[in-house]
C-alpha positions in Angstrom: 0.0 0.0 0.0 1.8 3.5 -0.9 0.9 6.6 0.6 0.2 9.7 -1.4 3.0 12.3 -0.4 2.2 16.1 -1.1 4.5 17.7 -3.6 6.2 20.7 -2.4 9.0 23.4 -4.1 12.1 24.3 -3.1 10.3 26.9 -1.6 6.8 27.6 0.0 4.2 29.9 1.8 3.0 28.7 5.2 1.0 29.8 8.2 2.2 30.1 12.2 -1.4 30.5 13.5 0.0 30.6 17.4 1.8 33.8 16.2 -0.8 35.4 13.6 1.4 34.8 11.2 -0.2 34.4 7.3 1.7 33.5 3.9 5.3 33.4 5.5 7.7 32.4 2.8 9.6 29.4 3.8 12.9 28.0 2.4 12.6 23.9 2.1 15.7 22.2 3.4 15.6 18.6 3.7 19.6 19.2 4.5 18.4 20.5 7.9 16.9 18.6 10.9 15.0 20.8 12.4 12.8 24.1 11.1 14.3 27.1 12.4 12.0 30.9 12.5 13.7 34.2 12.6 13.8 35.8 16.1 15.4 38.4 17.7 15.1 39.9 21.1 15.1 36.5 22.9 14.4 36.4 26.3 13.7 33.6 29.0 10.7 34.1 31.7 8.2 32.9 34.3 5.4 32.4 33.8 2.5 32.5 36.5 3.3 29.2 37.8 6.9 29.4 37.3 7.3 27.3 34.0 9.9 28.7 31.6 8.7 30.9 28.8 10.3 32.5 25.8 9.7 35.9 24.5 11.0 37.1 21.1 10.2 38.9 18.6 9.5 37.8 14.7 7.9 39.1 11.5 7.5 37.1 8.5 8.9 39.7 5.5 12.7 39.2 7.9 14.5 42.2 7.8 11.8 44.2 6.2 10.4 45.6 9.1 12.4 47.7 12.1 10.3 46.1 14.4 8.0 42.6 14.6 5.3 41.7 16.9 6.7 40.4 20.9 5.6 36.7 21.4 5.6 34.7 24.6 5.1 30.7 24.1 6.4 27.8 26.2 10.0 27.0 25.8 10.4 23.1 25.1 14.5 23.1 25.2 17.7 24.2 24.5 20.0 22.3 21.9 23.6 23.2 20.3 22.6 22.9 16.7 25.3 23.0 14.2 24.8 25.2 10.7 25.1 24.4 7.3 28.8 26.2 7.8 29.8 24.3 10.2 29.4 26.6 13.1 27.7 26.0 16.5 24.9 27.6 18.2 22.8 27.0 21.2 19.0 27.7 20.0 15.8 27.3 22.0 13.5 25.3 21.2 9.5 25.7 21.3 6.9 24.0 19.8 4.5 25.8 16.6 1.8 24.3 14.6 2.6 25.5 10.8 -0.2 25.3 8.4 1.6 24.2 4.9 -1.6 23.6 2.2 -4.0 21.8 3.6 -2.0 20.3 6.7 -1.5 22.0 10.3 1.4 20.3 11.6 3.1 20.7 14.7 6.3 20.5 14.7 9.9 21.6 16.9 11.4 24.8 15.8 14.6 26.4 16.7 15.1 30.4 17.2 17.3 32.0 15.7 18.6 35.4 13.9 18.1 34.8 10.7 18.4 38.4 9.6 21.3 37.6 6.6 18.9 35.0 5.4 16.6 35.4 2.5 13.4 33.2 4.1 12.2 34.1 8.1 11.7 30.4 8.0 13.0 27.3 6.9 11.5 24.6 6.9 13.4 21.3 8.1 13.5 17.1 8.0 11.4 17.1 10.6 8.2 19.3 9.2 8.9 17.5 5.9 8.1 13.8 6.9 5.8 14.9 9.5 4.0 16.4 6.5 4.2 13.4 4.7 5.8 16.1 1.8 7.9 15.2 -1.2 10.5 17.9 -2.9 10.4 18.9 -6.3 13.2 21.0 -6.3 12.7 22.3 -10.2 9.5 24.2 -8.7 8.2 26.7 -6.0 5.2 27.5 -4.4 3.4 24.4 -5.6 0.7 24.6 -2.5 -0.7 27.8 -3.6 -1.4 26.9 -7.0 -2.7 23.9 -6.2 -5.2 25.5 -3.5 -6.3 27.8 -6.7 -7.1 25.0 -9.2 -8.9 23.3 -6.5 -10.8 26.5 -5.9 -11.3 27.1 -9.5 -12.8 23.5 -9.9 -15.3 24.0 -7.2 -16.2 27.1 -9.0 -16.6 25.1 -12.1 -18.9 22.4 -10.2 -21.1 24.7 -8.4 
């Protein structure tokens, strides 16, 4: 029995709903582990009952912006992850749900500055085969076009 993966680009649009975040454009790198989101301003707090929070800041067009909106979420953990360039970095760690087509996925993602980068997010191993997703890497943003041919067909049957 085979199961029917989702074709995705080398790049994409997604949704953080826990951070009010719509059409984010995400780099896909099945090279990386985990899915990392730009942030800045990180910070580690209690919360009301003492667990351990994290408060950053974020905003989905990257550097485009002076300043993004302040989120507060759980922290999950903090790992040394090591870069595509070989240098090491200890990130937190948190938990989002990112919306990619038609699937909400939750999924671990890292913190970091990724200011110099051209995508706020990019979208790791770990989101990809949760997502059950498969990479064509001769396209791009294959989950929006196919949400407007679906919506075009139901046009067509109603």
């Amino acid at each position: 029995m085979s199961i029917e993966k989702t074709i995705i680009g080398r790049q994409e649009f997604c949704d953080l709903p826990q951070l009010g975040l719509k059409k984010v454009r995400a780099r896909i790198d099945s090279g990386a582990r985990t899915t990392s989101l730009h942030a800045y301003n990180i910070e580690i707090i209690k919360g009301e009952h003492g667990e351990k929070l994290v408060k950053f800041n974020t905003h989905p067009e990257n550097y485009r912006r002076k300043t993004g909106p302040s989120i507060t979420i759980p922290l999950t953990d903090k790992r040394r992850i090591v870069s595509s360039n070989g240098e090491s970095e200890d990130r937190y760690i948190v938990y989002l749900d990112i919306k990619m087509g038609t699937k909400r996925l939750r999924t671990q993602v890292t913190l970091s500055s990724r200011h110099k980068m051209s995508f706020p997010i990019l979208i790791g191993r770990n989101t990809i085969i949760q997502g059950d997703f498969l990479i064509d890497v001769s396209k791009k943003n294959t989950l929006k076009k196919a949400r407007l041919i679906k919506k075009k067909k139901e046009k067509i049957e109603t």
